[in-house]
N, C-alpha and C positions, 0 to 999 in steps of 0.2 A: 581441489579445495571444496570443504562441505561445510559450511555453517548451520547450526540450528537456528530456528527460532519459530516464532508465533504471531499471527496478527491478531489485535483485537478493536472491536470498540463497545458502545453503550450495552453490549448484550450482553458483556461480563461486567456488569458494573449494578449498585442498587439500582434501583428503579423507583424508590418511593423512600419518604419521609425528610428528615432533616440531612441525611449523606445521600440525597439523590445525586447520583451521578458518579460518588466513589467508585473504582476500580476495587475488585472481588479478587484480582492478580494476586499472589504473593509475589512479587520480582524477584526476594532475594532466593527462595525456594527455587526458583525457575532457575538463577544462574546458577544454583547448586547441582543442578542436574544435566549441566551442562548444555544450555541455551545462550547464547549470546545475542540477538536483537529480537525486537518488536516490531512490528508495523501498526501502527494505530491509526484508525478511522479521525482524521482533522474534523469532518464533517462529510455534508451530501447537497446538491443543489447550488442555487445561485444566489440566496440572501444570508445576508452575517448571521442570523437568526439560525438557522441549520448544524450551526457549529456541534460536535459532537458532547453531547452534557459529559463524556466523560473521557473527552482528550487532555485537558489538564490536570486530571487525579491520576493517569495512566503517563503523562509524560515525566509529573515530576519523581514515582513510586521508579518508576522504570531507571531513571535516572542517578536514583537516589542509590537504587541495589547497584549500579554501573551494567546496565544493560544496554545496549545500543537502539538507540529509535531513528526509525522512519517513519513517513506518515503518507497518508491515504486518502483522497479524497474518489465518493462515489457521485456518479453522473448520472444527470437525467435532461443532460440537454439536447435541444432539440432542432441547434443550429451552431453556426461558428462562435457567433456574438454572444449567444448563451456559455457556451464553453469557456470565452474569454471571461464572461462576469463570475462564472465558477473557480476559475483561475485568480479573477481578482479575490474572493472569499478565501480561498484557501490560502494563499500569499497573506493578509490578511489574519485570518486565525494561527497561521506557525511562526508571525512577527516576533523576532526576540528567540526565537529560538534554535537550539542548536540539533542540527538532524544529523545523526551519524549514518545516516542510511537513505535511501533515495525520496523523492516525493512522487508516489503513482497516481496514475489515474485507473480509476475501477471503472472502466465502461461494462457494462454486461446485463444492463433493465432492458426489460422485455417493451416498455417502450419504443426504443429504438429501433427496432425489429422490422418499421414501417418505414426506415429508411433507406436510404440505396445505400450500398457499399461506399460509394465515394464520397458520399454526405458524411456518413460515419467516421470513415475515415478522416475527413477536414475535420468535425469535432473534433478529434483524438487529435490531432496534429497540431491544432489554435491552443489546446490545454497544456500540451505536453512543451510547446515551443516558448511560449509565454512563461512558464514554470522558469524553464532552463533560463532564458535570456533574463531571468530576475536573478541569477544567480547559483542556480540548483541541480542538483543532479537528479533527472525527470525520468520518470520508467512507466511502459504500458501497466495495466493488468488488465486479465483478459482470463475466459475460459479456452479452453482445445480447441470450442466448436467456433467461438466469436474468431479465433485466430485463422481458422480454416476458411468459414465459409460469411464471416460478418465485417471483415478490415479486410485493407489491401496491407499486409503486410510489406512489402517491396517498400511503399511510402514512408513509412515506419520503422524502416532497418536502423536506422541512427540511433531507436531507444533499444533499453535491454527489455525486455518481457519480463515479467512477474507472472506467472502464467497458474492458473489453477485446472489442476485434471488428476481427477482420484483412482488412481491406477499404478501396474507398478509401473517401475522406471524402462522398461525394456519395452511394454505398450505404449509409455509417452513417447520414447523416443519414436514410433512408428505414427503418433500421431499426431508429433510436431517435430516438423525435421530442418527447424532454423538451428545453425550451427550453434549459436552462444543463448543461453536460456539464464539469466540472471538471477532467476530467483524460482522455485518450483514451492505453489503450494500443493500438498501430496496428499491430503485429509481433514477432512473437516472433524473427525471423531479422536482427535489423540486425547489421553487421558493422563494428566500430570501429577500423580498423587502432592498433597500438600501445597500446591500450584491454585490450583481452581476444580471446583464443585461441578464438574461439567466435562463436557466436551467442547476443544479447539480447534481451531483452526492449526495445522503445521507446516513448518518451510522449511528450506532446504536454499540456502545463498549460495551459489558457485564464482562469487568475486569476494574479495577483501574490501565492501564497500568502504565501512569507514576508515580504511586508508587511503582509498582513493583521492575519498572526496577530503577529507585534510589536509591530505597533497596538495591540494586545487585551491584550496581555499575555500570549497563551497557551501551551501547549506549551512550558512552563519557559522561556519567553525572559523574560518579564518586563515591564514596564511602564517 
């Protein structure tokens, strides 16, 4: 199984005037071309204030076209308890709503870089644990190299990977060789005519999340 889709946040969106923050997406354009979810950026950090100015003109456009959404939250913590009040924000800003697709954690700032492995790791593991036990279907993300040489993956096996590594598929698989890879982002440059004025991010889903998690009840769809 092969799903498209895209992640985005405030960097496809205006950035000034009276529509600061609107989403630049066409959604319905997108599903016309055969993309079925999103991953949107909820926010970054550990205060309500962080929230992404343009996760709610992206969830409800997204939603409206009937495109599937996930959401994302990126890290800059620098401890367990930090991870957790990240955890609390993001819980938080996606209240009320319905995720058809997992909630990740984006570890990958160079921040971090000054911590051991196992420190890292317990970040990753207080954000992603806390997520789930609120009811959610919780997923790493991570670059090739953070997977290799920056987590103890072993700890970690419970979540899927969201994994980003711009290469083809026959390199990834050499350069990540965890059996089940949940979501592969494969490019940061795809080009969607009609879609967006730019260049995206692109993914590749190897589960049926939103039927999973509907199955389950999770991520506010309900049972």
């Amino acid at each position: 199984m092969e799903i498209k889709g895209i992640d985005v946040s405030s960097h496809q969106a205006r950035s000034s005037g009276k529509k600061k923050g609107v989403t630049k997406i066409n959604y319905f354009n997108l599903k016309s071309n055969g993309y079925s979810f999103v991953m949107l950026r909820a926010g970054y950090g550990r205060f309500l204030a962080q929230k992404d100015i343009s996760f709610e003109s992206n969830y409800s456009a997204a939603k409206a076209a009937g495109i599937s959404v996930g959401a994302y939250h990126y890290s800059y913590a620098q401890s367990v308890n930090e991870s957790k009040q990240e955890a609390a924000c993001f819980l938080k800003w996606i209240e009320g709503k319905k995720l058809d697709y997992p909630a990740a954690f984006d570890i990958e700032d160079k921040s971090l870089k000054t911590l051991s492995t196992e420190k890292r790791t317990d970040i990753a593991l207080a954000w992603l644990e806390t997520v789930e036990n609120a009811g959610y279907y919780s997923m790493l993300y991570c670059n090739a190299d953070w997977a290799k040489n920056c987590l103890d993956m072993e700890r970690l096996k419970h979540f899927d990977v969201w994994l980003a590594c711009y290469t083809s598929e026959q390199r990834r698989k050499k350069l990540y060789s965890r059996p089940i890879l949940g979501i592969w982002q494969y490019t940061s440059s795809l080009i969607i005519p009609g879609v967006y004025l730019g260049r995206l991010d692109g993914d590749t889903a190897y589960k049926d999340y939103g039927g999973i998690i509907k199955a389950n009840g999770l991520n506010g769809t309900g049972k």
